[in-house]
C-alpha positions in Angstrom: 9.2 9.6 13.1 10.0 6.5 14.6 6.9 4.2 15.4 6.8 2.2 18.1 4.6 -1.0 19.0 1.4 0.7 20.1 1.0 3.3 17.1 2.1 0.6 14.8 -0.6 -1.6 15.8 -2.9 0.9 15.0 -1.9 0.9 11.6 -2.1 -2.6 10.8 -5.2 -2.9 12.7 -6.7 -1.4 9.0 -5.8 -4.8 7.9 -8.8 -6.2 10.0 -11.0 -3.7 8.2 -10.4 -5.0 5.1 -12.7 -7.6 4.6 -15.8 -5.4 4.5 -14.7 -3.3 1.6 -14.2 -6.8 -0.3 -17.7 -7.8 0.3 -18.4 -3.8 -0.8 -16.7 -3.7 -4.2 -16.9 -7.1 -4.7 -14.5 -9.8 -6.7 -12.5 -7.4 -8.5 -11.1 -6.6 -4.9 -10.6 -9.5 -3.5 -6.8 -10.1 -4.9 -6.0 -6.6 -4.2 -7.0 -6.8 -0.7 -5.1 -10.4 0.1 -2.0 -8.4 -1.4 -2.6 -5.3 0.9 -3.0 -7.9 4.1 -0.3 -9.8 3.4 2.0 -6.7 3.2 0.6 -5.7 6.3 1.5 -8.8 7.6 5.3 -8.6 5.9 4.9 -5.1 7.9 4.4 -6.5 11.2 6.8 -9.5 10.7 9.6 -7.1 10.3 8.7 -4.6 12.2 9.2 -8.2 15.0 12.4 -8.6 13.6 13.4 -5.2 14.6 13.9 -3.6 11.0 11.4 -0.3 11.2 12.5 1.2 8.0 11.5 -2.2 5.8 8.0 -2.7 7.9 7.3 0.9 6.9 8.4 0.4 3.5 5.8 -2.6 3.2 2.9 0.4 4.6 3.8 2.4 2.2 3.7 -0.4 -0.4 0.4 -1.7 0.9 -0.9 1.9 1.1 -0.2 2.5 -2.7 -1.5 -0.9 -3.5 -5.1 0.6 -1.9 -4.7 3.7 -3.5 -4.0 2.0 -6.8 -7.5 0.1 -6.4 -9.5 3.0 -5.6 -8.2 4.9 -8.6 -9.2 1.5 -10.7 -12.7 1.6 -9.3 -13.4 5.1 -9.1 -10.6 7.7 -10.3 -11.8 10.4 -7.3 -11.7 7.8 -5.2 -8.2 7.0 -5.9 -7.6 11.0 -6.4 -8.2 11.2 -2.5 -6.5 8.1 -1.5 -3.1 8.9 -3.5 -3.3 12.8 -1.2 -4.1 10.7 1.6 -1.3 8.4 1.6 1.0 11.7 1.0 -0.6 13.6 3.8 0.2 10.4 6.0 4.1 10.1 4.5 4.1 13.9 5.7 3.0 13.3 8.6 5.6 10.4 9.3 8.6 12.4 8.3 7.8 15.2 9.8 6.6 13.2 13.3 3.4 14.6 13.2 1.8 12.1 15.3 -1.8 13.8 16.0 -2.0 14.3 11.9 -0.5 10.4 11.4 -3.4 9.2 13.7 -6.9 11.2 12.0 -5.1 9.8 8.8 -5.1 6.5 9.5 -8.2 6.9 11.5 -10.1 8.8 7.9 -8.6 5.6 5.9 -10.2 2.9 7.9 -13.3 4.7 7.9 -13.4 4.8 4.2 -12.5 0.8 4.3 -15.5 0.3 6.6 -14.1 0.4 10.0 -16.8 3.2 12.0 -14.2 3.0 14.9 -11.8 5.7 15.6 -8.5 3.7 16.8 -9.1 3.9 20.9 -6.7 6.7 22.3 -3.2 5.6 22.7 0.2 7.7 23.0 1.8 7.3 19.3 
């Protein structure tokens, strides 16, 4: 599924989330979560420079980077974030945009975001 601008925001709009689970967990997170923003950053950058395939390559990466943290801290935590990030990879390739969106919704809710993402046409 190719993203475009708007439902790509959403996604990296996790990125502002980010800084509550670091106060959460503590220090142990704090490197992991400056790696995950600035691959969401590297995301957005390219995604600027017109090259979708590498800016969703750096998700992934950033995705699996979170997953990996949760599965250090708490090995059913990372249990549900490794089917998560599946279920969202799924979701992209088969361009199932509703199922893309309650993902990425569930995974800023579990980084401390309350907010759905406002509704907007991915």
């Amino acid at each position: 599924m190719p993203l475009d601008p708007a439902n790509f925001d959403s996604f990296l709009k996790l990125s502002d989330s980010l800084g509550e689970l670091a106060v959460t967990i503590g220090p142990k997170a704090r490197p992991v979560i400056a790696e995950v923003r600035a691959r969401l950053a590297e995301a957005a950058a390219m995604r600027d420079q017109g090259d979708m395939p590498a800016a969703i390559r750096a998700i992934r990466s950033a995705r699996d980077r979170l997953a990996s943290l949760a599965g250090d801290l708490d090995p059913g935590e990372g249990a549900m974030m490794r089917l998560l990030a599946e279920r969202f990879s799924a979701a992209l390739n088969f361009g199932d945009k509703d199922t893309a969106k309650h993902t990425v919704n569930f995974m800023r809710h579990r980084a401390g975001d309350p907010k759905d993402e406002p509704n907007t046409d991915w």
